[in-house]
C-alpha positions in Angstrom: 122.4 87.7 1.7 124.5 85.7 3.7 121.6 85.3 6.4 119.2 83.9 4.4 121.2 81.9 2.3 122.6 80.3 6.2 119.0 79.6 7.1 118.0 78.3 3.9 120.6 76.0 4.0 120.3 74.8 7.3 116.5 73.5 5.7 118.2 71.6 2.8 117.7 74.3 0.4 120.2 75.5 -2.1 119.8 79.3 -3.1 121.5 81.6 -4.7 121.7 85.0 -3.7 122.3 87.2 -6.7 123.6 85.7 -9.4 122.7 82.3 -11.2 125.5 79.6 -11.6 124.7 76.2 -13.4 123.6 75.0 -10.1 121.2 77.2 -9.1 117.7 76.0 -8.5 116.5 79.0 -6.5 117.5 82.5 -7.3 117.2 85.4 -4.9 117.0 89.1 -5.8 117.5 90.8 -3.0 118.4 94.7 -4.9 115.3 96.2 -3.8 116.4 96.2 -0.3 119.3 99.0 -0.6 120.5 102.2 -2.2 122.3 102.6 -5.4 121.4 103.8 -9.0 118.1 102.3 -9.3 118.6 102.1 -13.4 121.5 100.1 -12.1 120.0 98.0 -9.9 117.1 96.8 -12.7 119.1 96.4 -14.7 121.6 93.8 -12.7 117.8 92.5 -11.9 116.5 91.9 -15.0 120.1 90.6 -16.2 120.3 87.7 -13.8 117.0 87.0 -14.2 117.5 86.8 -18.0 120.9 84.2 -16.9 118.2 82.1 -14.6 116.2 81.6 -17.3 118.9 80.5 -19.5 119.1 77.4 -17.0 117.1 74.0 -16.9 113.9 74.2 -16.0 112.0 74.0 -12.9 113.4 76.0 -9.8 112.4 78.9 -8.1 112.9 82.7 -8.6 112.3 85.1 -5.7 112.5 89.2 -5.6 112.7 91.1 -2.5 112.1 95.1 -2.5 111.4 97.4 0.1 108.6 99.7 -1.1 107.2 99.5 2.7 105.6 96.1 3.8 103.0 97.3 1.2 103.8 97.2 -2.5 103.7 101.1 -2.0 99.7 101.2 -1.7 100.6 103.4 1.3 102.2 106.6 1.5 106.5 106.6 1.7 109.2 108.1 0.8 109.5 108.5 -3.1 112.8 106.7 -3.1 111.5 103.5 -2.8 108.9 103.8 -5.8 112.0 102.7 -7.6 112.8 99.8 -6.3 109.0 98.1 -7.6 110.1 97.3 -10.7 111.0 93.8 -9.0 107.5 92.9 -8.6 107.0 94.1 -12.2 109.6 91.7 -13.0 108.9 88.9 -10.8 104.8 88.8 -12.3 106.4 89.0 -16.0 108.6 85.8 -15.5 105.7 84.1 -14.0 103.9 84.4 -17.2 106.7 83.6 -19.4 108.2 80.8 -17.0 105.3 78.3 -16.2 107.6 75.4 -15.3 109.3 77.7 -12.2 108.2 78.9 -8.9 108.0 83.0 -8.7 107.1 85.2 -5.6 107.8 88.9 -5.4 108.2 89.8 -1.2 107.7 93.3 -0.4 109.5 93.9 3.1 109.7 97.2 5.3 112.7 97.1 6.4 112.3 100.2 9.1 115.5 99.6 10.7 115.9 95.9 11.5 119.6 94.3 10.9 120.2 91.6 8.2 119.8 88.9 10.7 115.9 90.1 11.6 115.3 90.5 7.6 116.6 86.8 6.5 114.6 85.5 9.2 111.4 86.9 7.9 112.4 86.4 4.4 113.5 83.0 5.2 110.1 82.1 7.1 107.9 83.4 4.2 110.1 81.2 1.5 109.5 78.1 3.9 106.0 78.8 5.6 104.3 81.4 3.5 101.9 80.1 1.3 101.8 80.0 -2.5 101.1 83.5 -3.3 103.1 85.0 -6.0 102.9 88.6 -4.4 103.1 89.1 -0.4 103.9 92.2 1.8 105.5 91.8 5.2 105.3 94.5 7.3 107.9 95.8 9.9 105.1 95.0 12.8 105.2 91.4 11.8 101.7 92.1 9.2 101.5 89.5 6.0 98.7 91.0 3.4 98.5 89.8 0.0 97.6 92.0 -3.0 94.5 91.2 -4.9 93.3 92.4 -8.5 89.6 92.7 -9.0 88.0 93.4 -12.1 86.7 97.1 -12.9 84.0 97.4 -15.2 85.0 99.3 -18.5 82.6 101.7 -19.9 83.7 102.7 -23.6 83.5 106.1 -25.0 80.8 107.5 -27.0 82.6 109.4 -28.9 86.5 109.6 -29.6 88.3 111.3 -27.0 90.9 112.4 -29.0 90.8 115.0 -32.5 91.5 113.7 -35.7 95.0 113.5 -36.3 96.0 113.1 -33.2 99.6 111.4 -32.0 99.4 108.7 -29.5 102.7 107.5 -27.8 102.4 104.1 -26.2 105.4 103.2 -23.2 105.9 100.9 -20.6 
């Protein structure tokens, strides 16, 4: 955190890394880089994104997971499917927060040191491009996710019995 926040500043950017204060034009989640209870973690994610909000508008608010450079469209470790709720969050704010900047950054962190990290993080924030969603590999790969549209064929018939429960979550 204190990386990125050094190299952002040295560009005339304010950020905070964290949590919001009345000042804070350009929030940075950075949970979905380490360990910990990741109930925990979303949590303390979707709180301070709850507090950004909260703030005047305009501004910028970033998440930054690991799922592995690839928004876990690869295979990995299971740990990490945890830590993609970020995105999840980051795409929801975007819809309910038109008058603020959102990107979700997916980096594999495969060893590299806090310095290595803000530097990539920092270079996507400044350089990137507008996409709201962008993987960074450890081998120095940028892809961005894309949705297509999949035709929907509708049922003939009911799939489920009369009388059947349906339980809806997510």
């Amino acid at each position: 955190a204190d990386a990125l926040v050094a190299l952002l500043r040295a560009a005339g950017i304010s950020a905070a890394v964290g949590l919001p204060d009345a000042e804070t034009q350009s929030l940075i989640l950075l949970q979905g880089l380490g360990g910990g209870d990741p109930a925990a973690l979303d949590l303390a994610a979707f709180q301070a994104a709850r507090d950004f909000a909260r703030l005047p508008g305009g501004g910028h608010f970033i998440t930054v997971q690991d799922t592995g450079g690839c928004f876990g469209m690869e295979p990995q470790g299971a740990d990490r499917a945890w830590r993609a709720g970020l995105s999840a969050l980051a795409r929801t704010a975007a819809q309910e927060w038109p008058d603020r900047q959102v990107k979700a950054i997916d980096i594999e962190v495969a060893g590299r040191g806090p310095a290595e990290l803000a530097a990539a993080i920092a270079a996507e924030l400044l350089a990137g491009g507008p996409e709201r969603e962008v993987a960074l590999s450890a081998d120095g790969r940028r892809r961005v996710p894309a949705s297509r549209p999949v035709p929907f064929a509708p049922l003939s018939r009911p799939a489920l019995p009369d009388g059947a429960v349906i339980v809806v979550s997510g």
